[in-house]
N, C-alpha and C positions, 0 to 999 in steps of 0.2 A: 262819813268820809270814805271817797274808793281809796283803795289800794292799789297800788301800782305794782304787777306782777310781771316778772319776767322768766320765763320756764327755760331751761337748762338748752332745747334743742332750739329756743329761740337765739339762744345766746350764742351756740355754737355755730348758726345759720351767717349771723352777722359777723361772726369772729373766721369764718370759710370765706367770706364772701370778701373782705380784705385783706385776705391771703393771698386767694386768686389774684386782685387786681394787682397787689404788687409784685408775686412772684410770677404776674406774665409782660409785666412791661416794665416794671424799675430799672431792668438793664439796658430797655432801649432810651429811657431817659439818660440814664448815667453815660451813654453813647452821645446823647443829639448837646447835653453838658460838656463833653471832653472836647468835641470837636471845635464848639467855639470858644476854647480855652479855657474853659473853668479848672479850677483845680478842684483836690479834691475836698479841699476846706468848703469848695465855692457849691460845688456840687451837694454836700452834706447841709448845706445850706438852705440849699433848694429842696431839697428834702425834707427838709423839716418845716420851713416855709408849704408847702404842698400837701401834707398832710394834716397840718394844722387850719390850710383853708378847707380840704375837703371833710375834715373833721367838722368843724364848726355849721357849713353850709347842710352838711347830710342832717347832722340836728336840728337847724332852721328849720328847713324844705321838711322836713319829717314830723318835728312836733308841731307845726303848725296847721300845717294840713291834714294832720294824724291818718297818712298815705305812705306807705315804705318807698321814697322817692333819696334816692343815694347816689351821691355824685362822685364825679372821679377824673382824674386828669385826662386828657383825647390824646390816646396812646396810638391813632392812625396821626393825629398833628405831630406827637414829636418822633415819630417816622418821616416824615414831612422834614423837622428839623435837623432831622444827621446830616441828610443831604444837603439842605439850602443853608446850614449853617456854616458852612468845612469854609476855613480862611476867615470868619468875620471877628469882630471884640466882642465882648459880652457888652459893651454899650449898645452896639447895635444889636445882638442878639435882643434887648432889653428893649428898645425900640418897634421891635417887630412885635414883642410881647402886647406891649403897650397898644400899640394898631390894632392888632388883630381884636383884641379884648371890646377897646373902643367900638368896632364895629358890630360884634356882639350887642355891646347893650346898648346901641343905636335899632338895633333889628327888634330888641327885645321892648323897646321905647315908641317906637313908629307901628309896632307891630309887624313888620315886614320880613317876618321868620318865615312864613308860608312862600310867600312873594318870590323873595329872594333865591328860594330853593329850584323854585319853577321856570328861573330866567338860565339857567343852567341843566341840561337835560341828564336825568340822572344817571344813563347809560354811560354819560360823560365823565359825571364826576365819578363814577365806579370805577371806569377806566384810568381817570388820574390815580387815584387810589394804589392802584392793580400798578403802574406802573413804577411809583414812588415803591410798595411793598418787595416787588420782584426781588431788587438789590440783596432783602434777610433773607429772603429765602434760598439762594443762589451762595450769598455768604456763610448761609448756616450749613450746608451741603458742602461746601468745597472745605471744609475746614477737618472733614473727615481724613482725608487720607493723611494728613497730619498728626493729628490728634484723634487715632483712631477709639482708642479704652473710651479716653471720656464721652467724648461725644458722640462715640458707638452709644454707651450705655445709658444715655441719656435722650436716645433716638429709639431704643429698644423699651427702656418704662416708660415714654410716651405711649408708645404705641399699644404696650398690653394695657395701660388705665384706660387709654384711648376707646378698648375694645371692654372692657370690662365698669370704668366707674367713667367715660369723656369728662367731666366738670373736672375734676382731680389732674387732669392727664398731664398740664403743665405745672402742676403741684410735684408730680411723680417726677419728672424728668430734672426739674428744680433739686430734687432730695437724691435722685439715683446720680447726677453729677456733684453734689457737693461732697459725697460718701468717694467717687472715683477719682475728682480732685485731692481729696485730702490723703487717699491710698496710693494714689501714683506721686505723691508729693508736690503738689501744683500749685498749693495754697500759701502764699505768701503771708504767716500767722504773724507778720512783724507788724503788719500792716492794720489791723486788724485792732482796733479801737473801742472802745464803751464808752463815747461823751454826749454832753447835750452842747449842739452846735446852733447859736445864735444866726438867725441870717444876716446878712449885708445888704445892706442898701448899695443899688448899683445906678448912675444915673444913666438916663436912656441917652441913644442917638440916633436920629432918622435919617436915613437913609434912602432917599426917594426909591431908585431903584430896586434895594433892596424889599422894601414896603410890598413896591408891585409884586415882583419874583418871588418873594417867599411871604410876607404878610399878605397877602390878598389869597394863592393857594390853602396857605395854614387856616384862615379864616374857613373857606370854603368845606376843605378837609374837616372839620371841628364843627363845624353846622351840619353838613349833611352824613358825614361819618362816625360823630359821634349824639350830639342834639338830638338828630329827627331820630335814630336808632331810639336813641331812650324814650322819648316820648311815646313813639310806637311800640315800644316793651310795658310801659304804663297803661297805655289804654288796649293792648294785649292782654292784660293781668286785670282787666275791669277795674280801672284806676284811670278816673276824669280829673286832669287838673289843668288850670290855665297855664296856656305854654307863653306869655309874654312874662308875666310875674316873674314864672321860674327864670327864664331867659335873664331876667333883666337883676337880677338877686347872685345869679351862678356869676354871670359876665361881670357885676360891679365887683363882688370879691376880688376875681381872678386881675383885673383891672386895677385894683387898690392895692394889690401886692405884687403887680408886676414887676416892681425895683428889687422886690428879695428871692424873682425864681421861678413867680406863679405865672409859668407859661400858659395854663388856662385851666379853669372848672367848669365841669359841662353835665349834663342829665346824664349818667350810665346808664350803659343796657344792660351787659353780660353780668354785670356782678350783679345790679339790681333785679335783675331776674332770680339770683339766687333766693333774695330776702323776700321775692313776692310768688315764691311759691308753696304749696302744700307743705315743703318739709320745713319752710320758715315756723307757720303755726295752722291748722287746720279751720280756724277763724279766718276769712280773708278781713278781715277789719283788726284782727289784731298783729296784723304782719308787720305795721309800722315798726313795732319793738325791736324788730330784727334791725332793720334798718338804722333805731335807736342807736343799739350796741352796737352797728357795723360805725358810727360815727366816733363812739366809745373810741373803739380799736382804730379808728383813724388819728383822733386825738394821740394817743398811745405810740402810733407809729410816729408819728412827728417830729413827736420830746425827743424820740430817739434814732429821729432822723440821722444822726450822725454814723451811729452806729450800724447803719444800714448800707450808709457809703463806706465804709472802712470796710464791711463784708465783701461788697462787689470789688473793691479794689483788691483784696488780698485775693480772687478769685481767677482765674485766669481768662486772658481775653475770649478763645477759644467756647469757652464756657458761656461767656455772654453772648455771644454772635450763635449758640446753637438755640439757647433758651430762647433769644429773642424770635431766633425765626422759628421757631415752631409754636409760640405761642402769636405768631402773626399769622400762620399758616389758614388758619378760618377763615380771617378775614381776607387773605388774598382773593381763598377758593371763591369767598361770598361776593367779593367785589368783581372777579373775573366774569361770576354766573350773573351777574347783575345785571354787567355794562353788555354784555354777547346775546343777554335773551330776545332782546328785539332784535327781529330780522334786518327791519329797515335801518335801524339805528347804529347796525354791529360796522359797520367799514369805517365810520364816522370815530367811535368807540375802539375801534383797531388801532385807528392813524394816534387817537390820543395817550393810549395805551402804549404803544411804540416810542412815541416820541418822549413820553416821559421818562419812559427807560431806559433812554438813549444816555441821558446827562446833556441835552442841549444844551449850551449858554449861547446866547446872541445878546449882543450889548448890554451883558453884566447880568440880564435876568437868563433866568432857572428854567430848567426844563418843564416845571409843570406848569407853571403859567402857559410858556410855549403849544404843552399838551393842549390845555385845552385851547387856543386860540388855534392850534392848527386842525382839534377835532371839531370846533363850533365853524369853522369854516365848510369843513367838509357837510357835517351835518346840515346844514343852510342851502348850499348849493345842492345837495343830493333833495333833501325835501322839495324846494324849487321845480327841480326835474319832475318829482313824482308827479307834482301839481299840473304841471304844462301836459 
């Protein structure tokens, strides 16, 4: 009979690896929550609902395929959602949850993952991306001459991990602000809670409009920004696995607990990159493990989902708006260099970028829908030209 071993640096690999992903986006979840009114019971909710999907799905996808394949909520989608949720109910937030998902494991059902990705030029979607991101980053900057200590110093150990360990670098800035919070007395300890918080059943409501302006963007954002990333990090890492299964296993989860929170689970890249590399285990076939135990500490994070929200609430706003934009700060640079590399494609790629940054609304939808309909315009007509 084998043994089932698990060695100390594989454990540590996957216990790193969901560190990162909460410590570089839970506060822009906890943001894209507040906005459409959750509280913060509702919020710790979602948190625990969220963890316990990406718990369970990272061990599926992982012992089955015995491939270090580890999922994680699309932290460029609920960027997506701070914006296009400000003003709505959490029925309709729940609603969009619901759509988006739906479409997910219709692509992952039809196979029309690939398809779909190609009817939209990726210059484009980088550009929406870029311009949905802008807002943290602009937010996390100006919040400086305010709140100069914290988010000085939380700008300054980014920066030296940044140069010295990068993977850590929003671990560092995470720990160099909760030490400056707590020394300038910023940290609201009343707030600050140890429970295990049950999710809620919330029921949905559709929204046509809404669907369009923000479920159809979030969808897109979450396929190309999060999905084809991880895939492409899997078969980067020489790791072949069918992309409709996964698609259609990630999307039904995130789809069956859309009423408690689960705005979406998707294939990671950044983290899953951690648990499929050399420092996971020097066997590339026994790196699953990593992955294993990052599900582990998914699980773990979950139960104590509550306790997670009580931190970021007792924490100061300030403090969230720097963490988050500097832990979006990659993916801005990588989205900007994305949608600009083509020459022919960059003005088409400008105008979508722009406009999403704008905050357009015209009759109820959202600027990034806008974005791209006003950069596939441009896009269409300028190719046209070349052609003639």
């Amino acid at each position: 009979m084998r043994t089932f071993t698990l060695p100390f640096p594989t454990l540590l690999t996957g216990f790193v690896a969901v560190l990162v992903g909460y410590a570089s986006s839970a506060a822009i979840i906890w943001q894209a929550a507040s906005v459409a009114g959750a509280t913060a019971q509702d919020i710790a909710g979602w948190m625990t609902a969220l963890g316990v999907a990406m718990g369970v799905s990272t061990l599926l996808l992982t012992l089955w395929r015995k491939v270090p394949i580890l999922t994680a909520w699309s932290t460029p989608g609920a960027a997506l959602l701070v914006s296009g949720l400000q003003g709505v109910s959490l029925n309709d937030a729940i609603g969009v949850f619901i759509f988006a998902n739906a479409l997910i494991v219709l692509c992952g059902i039809t196979g029309l993952f690939a398809r779909i990705m190609k009817i939209v030029p990726h210059s484009l979607a980088a550009a929406m991306l870029a311009g949905i991101l802008l807002r943290f980053g602009l937010q996390a900057f100006s919040t400086l001459s305010q709140n100069l200590w914290l988010c000085g110093s939380m700008l300054l150990a980014w920066l030296a991990c940044k140069a010295l360990a990068p993977r850590y670098a929003v671990v560092a800035a995470l720990l160099a602000g909760s030490i400056a919070a707590l020394l300038l007395g910023d940290v609201n300890t009343m707030a600050i809670q140890f429970a295990v918080v049950v999710p809620r059943y919330i029921a949905p409501h559709f929204d046509p409009s809404l669907l369009l302006s923000v479920g159809l963007p979030f969808f897109l954002v979450t396929m190309a920004s999060q999905n084809a990333p991880g895939f492409a990090t899997l078969q980067a890492s020489g790791y072949r696995v069918p992309a409709s299964s996964l698609i259609v296993i990630t999307g039904a989860i995130a789809l069956l607990l859309s009423p408690f929170g689960v705005y979406s689970i998707c294939i990671a890249a950044i983290t899953a990159a951690i648990c499929q590399s050399p420092d996971a285990h020097p066997d590339p076939h026994q790196r699953w493990k990593a992955a294993a135990a990052a599900g582990m500490f998914y699980l773990l994070a979950g139960i104590f989902g509550g306790s997670i929200t009580s931190l970021m609430a007792a924490l100061p706003v300030a403090w969230i708006q720097m963490l988050a934009g500097l832990a979006l700060l990659g993916t801005l640079g990588g989205s900007l260099m994305q949608a600009l590399t083509h020459e022919s494609e960059r003005d088409a790629a400008m105008v979508t970028f722009l406009v999403t940054a704008s905050g357009l609304t015209l009759g109820g939808i959202g600027s990034a829908f806008w974005g791209l309909v006003a950069g596939g315009v441009c896009f269409s007509v300028l190719s046209l030209a070349r052609r003639a």
